[in-house]
C-alpha positions as CSV (number, residue, x, y, z in Angstrom):
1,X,0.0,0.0,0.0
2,X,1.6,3.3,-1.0
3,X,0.4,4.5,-4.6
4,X,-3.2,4.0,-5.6
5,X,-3.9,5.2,-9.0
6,X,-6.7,6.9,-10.8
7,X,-8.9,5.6,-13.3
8,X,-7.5,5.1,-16.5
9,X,-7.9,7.9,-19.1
10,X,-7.8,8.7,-22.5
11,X,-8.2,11.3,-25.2
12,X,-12.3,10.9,-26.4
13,X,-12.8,10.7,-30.0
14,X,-15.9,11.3,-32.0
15,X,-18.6,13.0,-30.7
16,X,-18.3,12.8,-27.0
17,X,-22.5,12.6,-26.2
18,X,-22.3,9.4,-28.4
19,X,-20.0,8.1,-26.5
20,X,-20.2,4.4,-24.8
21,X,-19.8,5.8,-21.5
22,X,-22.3,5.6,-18.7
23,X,-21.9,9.2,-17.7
24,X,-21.2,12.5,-19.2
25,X,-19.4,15.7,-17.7
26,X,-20.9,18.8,-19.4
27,X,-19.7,22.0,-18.8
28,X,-22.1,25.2,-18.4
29,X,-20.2,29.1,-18.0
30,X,-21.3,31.8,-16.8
31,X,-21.4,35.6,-18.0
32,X,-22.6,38.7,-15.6
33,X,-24.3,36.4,-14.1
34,X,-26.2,33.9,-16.5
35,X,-25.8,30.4,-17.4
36,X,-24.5,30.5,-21.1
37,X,-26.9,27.5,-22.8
38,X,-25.0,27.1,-26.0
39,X,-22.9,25.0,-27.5
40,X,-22.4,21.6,-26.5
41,X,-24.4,22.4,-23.3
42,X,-27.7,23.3,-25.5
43,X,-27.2,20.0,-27.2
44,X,-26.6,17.8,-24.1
45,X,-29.9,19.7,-22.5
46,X,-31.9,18.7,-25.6
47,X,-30.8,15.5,-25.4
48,X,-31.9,15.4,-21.6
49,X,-35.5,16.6,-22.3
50,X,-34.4,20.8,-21.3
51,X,-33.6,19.7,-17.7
52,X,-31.1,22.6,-18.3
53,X,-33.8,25.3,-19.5
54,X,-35.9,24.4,-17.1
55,X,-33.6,24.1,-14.0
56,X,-32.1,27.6,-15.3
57,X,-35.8,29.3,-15.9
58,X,-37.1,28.2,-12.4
59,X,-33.6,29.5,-10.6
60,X,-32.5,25.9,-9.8
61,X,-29.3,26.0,-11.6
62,X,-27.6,29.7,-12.0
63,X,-24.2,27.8,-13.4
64,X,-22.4,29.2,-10.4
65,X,-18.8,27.5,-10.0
66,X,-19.2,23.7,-8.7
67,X,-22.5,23.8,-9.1
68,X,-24.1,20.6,-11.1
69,X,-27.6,19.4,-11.9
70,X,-28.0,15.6,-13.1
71,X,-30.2,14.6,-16.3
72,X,-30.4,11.3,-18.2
73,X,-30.8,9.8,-22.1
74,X,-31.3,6.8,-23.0
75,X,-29.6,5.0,-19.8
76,X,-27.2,7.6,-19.7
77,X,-26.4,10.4,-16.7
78,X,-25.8,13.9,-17.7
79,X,-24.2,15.8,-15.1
80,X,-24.5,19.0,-15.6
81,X,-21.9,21.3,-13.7
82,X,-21.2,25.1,-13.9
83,X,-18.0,27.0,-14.1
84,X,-18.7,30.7,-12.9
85,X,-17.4,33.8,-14.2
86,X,-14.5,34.3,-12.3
87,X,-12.3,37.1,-14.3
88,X,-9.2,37.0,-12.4
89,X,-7.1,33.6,-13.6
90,X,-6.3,32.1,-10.8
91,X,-9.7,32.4,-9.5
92,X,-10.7,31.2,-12.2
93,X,-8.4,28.3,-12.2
94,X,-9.5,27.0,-9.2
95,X,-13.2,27.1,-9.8
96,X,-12.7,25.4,-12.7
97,X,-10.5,22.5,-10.4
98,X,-13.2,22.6,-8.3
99,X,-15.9,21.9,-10.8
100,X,-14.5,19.0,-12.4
101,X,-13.7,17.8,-9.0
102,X,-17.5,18.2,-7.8
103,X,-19.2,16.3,-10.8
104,X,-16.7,13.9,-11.0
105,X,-17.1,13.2,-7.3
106,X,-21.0,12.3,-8.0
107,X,-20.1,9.0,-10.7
108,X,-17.8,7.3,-8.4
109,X,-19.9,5.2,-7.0
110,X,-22.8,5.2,-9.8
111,X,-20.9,3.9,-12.9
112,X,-17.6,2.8,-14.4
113,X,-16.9,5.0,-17.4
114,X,-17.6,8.5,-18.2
115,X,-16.7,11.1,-20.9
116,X,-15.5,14.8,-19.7
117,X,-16.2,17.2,-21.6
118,X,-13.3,19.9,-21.6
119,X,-14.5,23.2,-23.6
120,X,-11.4,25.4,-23.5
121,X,-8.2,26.5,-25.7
122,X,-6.4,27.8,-23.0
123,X,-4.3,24.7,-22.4
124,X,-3.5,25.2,-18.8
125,X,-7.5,25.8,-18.3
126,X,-7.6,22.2,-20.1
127,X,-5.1,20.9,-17.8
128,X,-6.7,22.1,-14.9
129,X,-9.9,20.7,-15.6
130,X,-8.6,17.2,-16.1
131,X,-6.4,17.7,-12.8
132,X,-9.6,18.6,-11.2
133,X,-11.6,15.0,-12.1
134,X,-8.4,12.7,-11.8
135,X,-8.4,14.4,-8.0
136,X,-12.0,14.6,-7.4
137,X,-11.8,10.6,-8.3
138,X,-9.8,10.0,-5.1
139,X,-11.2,7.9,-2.5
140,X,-8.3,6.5,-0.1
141,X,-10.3,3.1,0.6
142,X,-7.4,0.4,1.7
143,X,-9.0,-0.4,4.7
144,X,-12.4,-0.1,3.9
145,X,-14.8,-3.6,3.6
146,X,-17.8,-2.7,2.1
147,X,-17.9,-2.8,-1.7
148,X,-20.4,-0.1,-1.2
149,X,-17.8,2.0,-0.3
150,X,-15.1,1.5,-2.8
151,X,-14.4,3.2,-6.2
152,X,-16.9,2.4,-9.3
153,X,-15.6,4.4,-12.0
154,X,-12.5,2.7,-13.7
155,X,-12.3,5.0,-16.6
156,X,-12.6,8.7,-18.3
157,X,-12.1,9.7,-21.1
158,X,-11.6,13.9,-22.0
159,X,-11.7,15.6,-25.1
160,X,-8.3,17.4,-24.5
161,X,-4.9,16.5,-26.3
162,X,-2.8,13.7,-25.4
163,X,-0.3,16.6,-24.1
164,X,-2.8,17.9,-22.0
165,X,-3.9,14.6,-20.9
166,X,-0.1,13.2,-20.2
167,X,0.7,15.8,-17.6
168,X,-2.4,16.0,-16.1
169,X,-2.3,12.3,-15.1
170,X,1.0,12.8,-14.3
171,X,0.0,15.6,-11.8
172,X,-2.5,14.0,-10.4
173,X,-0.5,10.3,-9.6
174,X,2.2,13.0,-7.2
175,X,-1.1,14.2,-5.4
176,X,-2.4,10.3,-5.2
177,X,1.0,9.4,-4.2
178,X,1.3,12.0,-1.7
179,X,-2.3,11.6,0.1
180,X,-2.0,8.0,0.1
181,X,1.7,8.6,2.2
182,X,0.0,11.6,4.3
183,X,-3.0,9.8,5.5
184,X,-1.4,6.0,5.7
185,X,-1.2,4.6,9.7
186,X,1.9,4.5,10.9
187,X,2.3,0.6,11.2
188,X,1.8,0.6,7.4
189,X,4.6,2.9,6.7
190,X,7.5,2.6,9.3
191,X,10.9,4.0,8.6
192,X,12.2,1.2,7.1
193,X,9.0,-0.4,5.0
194,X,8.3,3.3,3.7
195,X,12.3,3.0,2.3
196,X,11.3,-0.3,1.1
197,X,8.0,1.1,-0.6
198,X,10.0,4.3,-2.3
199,X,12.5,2.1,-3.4
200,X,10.4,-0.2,-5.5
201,X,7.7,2.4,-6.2
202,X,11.0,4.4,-8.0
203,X,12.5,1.8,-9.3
204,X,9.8,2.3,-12.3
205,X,11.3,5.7,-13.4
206,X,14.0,6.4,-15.6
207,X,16.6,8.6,-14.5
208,X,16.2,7.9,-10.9
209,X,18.2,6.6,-8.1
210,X,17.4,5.9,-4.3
211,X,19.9,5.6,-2.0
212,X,18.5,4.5,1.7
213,X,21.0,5.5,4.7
214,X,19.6,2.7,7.8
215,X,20.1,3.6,11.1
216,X,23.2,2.4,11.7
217,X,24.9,5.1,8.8
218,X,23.1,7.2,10.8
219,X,24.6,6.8,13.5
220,X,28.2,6.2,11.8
221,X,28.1,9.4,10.0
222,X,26.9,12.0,13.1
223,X,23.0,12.6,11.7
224,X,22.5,13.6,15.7
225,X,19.1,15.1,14.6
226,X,17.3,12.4,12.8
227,X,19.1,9.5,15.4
228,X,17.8,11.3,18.6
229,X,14.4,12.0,17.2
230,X,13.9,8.3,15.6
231,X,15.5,6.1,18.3
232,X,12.8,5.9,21.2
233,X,10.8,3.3,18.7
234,X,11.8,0.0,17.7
235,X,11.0,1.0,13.7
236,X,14.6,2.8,13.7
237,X,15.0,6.0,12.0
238,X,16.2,6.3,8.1
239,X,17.2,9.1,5.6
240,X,15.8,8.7,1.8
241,X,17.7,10.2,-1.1
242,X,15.6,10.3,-4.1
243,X,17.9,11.6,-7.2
244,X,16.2,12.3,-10.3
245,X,18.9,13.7,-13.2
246,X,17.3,15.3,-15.8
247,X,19.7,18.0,-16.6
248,X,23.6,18.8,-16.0
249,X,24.7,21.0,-13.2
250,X,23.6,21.7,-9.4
251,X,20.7,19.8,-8.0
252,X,17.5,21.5,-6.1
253,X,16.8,19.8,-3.1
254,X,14.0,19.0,-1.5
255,X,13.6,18.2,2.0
256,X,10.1,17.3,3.4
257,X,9.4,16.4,7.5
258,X,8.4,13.1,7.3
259,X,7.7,12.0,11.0
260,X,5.8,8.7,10.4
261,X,3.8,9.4,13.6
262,X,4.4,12.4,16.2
263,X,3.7,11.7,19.8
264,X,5.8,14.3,20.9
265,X,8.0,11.9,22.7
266,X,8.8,12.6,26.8
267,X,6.7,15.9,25.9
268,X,3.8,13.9,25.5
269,X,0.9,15.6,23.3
270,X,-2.5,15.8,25.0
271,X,-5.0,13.7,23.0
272,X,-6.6,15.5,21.5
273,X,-3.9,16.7,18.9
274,X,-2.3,13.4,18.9
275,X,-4.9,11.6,16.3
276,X,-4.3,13.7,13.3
277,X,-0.4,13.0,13.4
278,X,0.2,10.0,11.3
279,X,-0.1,13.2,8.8
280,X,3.1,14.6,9.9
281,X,5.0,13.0,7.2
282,X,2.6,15.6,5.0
283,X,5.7,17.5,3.9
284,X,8.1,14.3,2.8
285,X,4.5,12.8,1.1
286,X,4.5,16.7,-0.7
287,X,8.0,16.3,-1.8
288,X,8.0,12.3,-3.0
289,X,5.0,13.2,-4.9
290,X,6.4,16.3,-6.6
291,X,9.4,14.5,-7.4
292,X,7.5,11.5,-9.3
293,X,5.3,14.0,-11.3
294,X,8.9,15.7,-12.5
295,X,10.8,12.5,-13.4
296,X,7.3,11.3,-14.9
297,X,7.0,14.1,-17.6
298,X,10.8,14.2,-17.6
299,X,11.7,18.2,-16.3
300,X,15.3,19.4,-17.5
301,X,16.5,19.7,-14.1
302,X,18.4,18.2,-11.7
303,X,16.8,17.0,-8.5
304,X,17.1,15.4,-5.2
305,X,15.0,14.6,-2.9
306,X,15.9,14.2,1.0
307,X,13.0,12.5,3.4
308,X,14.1,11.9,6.9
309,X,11.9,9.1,7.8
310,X,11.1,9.1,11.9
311,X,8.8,7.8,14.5
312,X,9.0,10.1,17.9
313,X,7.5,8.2,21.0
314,X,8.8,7.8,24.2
315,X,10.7,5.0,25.7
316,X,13.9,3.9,27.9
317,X,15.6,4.9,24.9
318,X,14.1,8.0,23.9
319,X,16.0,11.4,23.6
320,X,15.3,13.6,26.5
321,X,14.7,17.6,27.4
322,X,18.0,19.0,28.2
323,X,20.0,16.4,26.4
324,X,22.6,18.1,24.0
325,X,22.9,16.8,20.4
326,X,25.3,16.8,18.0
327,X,24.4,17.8,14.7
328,X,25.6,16.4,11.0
329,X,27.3,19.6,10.5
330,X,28.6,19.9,14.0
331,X,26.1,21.8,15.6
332,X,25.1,21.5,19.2
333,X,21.9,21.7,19.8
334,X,20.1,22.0,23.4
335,X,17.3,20.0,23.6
336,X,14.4,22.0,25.4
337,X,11.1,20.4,23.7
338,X,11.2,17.1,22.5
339,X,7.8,18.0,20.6
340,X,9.8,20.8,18.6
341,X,11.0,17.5,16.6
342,X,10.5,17.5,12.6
343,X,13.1,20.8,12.5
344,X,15.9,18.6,14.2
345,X,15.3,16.1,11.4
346,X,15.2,18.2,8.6
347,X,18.0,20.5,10.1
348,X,20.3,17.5,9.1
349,X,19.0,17.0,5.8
350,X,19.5,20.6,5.1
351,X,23.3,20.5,5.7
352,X,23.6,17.6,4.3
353,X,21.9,18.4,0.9
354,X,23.9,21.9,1.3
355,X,27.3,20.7,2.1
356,X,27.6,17.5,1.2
357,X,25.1,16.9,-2.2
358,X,26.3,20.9,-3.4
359,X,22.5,21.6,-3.8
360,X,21.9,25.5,-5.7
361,X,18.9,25.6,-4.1
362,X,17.0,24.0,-0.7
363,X,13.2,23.9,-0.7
364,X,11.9,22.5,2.9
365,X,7.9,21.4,3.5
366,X,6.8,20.4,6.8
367,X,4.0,20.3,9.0
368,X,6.0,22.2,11.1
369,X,4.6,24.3,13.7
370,X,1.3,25.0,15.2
371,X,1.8,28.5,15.2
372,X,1.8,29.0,11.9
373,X,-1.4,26.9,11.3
374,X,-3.4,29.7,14.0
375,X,-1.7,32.8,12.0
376,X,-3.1,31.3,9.1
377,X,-5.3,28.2,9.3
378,X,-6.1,25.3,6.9
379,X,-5.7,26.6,3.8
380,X,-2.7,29.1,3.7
381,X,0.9,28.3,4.2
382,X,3.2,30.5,5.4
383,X,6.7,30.9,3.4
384,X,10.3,31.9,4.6
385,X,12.8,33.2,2.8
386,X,15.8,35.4,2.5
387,X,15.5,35.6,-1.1
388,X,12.9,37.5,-3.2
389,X,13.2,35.8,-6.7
390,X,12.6,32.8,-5.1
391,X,9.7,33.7,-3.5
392,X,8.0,35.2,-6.6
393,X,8.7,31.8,-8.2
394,X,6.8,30.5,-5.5
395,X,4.0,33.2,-5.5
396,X,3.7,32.6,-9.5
397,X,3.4,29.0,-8.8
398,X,0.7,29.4,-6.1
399,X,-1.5,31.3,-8.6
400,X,-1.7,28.5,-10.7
401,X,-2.2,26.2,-8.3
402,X,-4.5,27.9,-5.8
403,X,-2.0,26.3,-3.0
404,X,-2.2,29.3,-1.2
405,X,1.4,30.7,0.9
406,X,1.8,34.0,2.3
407,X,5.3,35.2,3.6
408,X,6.2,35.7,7.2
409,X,9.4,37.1,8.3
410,X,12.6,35.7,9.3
411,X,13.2,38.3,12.0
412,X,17.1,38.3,12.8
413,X,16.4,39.9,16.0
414,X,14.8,36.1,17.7
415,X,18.0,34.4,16.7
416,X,19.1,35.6,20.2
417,X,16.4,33.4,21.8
418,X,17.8,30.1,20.2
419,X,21.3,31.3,22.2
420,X,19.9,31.7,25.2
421,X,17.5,29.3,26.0
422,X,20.8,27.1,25.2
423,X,23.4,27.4,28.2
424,X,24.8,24.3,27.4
425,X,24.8,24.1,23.7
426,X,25.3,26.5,20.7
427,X,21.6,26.9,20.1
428,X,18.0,25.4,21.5
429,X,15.8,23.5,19.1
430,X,12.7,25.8,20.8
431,X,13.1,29.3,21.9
432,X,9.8,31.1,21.9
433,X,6.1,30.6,22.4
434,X,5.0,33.6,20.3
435,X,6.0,34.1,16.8
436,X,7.2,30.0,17.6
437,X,7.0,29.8,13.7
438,X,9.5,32.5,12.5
439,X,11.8,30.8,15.2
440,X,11.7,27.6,13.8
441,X,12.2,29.1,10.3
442,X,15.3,30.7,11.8
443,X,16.7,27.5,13.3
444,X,16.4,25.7,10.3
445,X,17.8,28.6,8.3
446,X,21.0,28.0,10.4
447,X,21.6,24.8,8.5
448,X,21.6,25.6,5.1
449,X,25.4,27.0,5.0
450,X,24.4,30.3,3.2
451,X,22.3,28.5,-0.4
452,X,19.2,29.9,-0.8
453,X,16.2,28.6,1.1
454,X,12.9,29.0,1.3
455,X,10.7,27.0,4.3
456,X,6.9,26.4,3.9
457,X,5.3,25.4,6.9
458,X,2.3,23.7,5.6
459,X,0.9,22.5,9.3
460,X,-2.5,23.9,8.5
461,X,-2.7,22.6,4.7
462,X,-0.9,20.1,5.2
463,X,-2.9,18.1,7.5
464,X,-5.8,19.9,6.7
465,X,-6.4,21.0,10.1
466,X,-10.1,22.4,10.3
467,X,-10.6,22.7,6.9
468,X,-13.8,21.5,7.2
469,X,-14.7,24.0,8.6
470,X,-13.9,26.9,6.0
471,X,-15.2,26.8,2.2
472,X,-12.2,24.1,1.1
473,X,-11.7,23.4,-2.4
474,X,-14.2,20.4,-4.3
475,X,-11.2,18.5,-5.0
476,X,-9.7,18.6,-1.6
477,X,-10.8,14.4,-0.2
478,X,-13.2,14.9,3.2
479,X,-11.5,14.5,6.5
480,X,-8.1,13.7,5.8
481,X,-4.7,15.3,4.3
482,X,-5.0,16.3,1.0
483,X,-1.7,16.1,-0.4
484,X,-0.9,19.9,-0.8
485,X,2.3,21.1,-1.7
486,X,2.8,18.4,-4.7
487,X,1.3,20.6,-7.5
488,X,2.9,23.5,-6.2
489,X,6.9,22.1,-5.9
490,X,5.7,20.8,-9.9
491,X,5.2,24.3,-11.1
492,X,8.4,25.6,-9.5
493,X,10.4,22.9,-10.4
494,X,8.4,23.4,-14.2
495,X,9.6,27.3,-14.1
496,X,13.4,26.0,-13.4
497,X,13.2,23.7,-16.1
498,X,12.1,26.4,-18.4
499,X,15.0,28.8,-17.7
């Protein structure tokens, strides 16, 4: 259990309302505020008896984004779902995302192939409506029994171009990858079986190497972060290199917190906040899955991914508060939270990727901190970074994505709290309670040996902490993590590829 895979696809051909399929996607816009019944939406609503006329005369059905209304000929269901008239692209981007995702959403369980119906030539609108249904198709049902609740549909077919089609499946497998990771129990993916997993799962791609460092490298070669954080559980600790060469020079790396399940080890969490933390790994699941979609569609760039793979619990053997640890890169680092966890592993990773792989570039993502999930909630990330070009890159990249980041600051004056609530070290792994996230941007910034960095702490996206109980997006999956990050990293690493 790692990869689960949506339906299989393919580029429709003929008339798609003639199609074999059981089910039909048609697509209704919107303009100043009217459904626009034209097209091949005034042919599927004569072929459905004017559901659409009627639903639109009566005020049913106002084509408002995600919207849908069902009809049926001969046998055959018609959804019906509208795509708004947002003006502003990447408004408009996600309502399309959204849409696709919604009527998609209402086949699963009804039928086993359907035709989508994809009415733009604005290729990345294309793509984005595909992306939409392959993600709206997920169901994460390894565990469930009932056939009942299992996935129907099998297959869908688009009437986009096998370009289109190629990287939007390829898109949506990093996001499948990446939820499946994020939301799997922790006895399913311990340290080592999750090596195990990548290693085969990888194996598949051209161009790709993993190399697995067990605990006992670990241990050999001073990873004082990832050993102390990993070693109070049986399931030891490891550290996954991913490389993917698609081009000469430098790599990028990217380093994701991938904490197989967080206790918070001798500084127990209350329970309450301990259930949703098999999800901590959200930021290695982002990266693994990002990383797969580029080697996939082939990217001209170099890149490598690092995930520190860690279970923190306590036992006779767990790291404690006030132990001092040394660091890959020599650091000493006073231990003063054992809770404050994920940055000692990616700290590691950091300098290793920086010193020791000669990365150009160091992209971390982890479910981080808990402060930055209040400053900003479910659906925003916050970013870090010393550098401004990278963060426009990253800002671009959001707006196609609608994976939403906003920058917070990496204040220089906190750095003196990481000295002093460290008598016996050089620096603490947790300094303050307020603005706890900046200072855990600023400790990992003091591993990555002067490359440029940027740090997203996805804790509220990532896990999808309360987003329930906001207006998420359609093609977010209901209750659990939704693999964000994956699509984002793509479009960066798609920008670097391109230069």
């Amino acid at each position: 259990m790692l990869f689960s895979k949506p339906p299989k696809v393919d580029v429709a051909r003929g008339d798609p309302l003639e199609a074999e399929a059981a089910a039909v996607v048609v697509p209704v816009r919107r303009k100043d505020g009217k459904p626009l019944i034209e097209g091949i939406a005034a042919k599927a609503d004569k072929l459905a008896g004017g559901i659409l006329t009627s639903a639109v005369e009566s005020g049913d059905f106002s084509a408002k984004a995600c919207e849908t209304l069902k009809g049926y000929h001969g046998g055959r269901v018609i959804v019906f779902v509208g795509l708004g008239d947002a003006s502003e692209k990447s408004k408009l981007l996600d309502d399309i995302r959204g849409a696709y995702a919604k009527a998609v959403s209402l086949l699963l369980d009804k039928v086993e192939s359907a035709v989508v119906i994809v009415e733009s030539s604005d290729g990345l609108e294309a793509r984005e409506a595909v992306v939409g249904a392959l993600l709206g198709s997920y169901k994460f049902d390894y565990f469930k029994t009932k056939d009942n609740k299992k996935r129907k549909l099998s297959k869908l077919s688009f009437t986009v171009s096998e370009s289109v089609l190629e990287e939007a499946l390829a898109i949506a497998e990093g996001v499948y990858l990446a939820r499946d990771l994020a939301n799997a129990p922790p006895h399913e993916v311990s340290p080592p079986r999750l090596a195990d997993k990548v290693q085969k799962l990888f194996s598949q791609l051209k161009n790709v190497n993993v190399e697995v460092f067990d605990y006992n490298r670990l241990v050999e070669e001073g990873f004082g972060g990832i050993v102390a954080v990993g070693k109070g559980s049986k399931e030891k600790p490891v550290l996954i290199i991913v490389r993917y060469s698609g081009a000469e020079g430098d790599p990028i790396a990217l380093v994701g917190k991938t904490m197989v399940f967080d206790s918070g080890g001798i500084n127990l969490k209350p329970s309450q906040a301990l259930f949703e933390m098999r999800s901590d790994k959200a930021g290695g699941s982002a990266v693994l899955g990002a990383l797969w979609t580029a080697a996939r569609l082939g990217l001209k760039v170099n890149v490598i991914a690092l995930i520190p793979a860690a279970i923190n619990v306590p036992s006779g053997e767990s790291y404690l508060p006030s132990d001092v640890i040394k660091m890959w890169d020599g650091t000493t680092v006073e231990v003063t939270n054992t809770d404050a966890e994920g940055r000692l592993t990616l700290a590691d990773a950091i300098a290793y990727a920086a010193k020791a792989l000669k990365a150009r570039e160091i992209v971390d993502v982890a479910t981080l901190t808990g402060a930055a999930a209040v400053a900003l909630g479910p659906l925003i990330a916050a970013i870090f970074t010393r550098s401004q070009e990278l963060l426009e890159e990253f800002r671009r990249a959001a707006e196609v994505t609608g994976e939403k980041v906003w920058p917070l600051p990496l204040e220089d004056s906190y750095k003196a709290a990481l000295e002093k609530k460290a008598p016996l070290a050089d620096i603490a792994n947790a300094a303050m309670r307020y603005g706890g996230a900046i200072s855990a941007a600023l400790f990992l910034e003091h591993f990555n040996h002067g490359k440029p960095h940027v740090h997203l702490d996805i804790a509220g996206p990532g896990i999808g902490l309360g987003g329930e109980a906001v207006s998420q997006p359609a093609y977010w999956p209901s209750g659990i993590a939704p693999g964000w990050g994956v699509r984002l990293l793509y479009e960066y690493l798609k920008a670097k590829a391109g230069k």
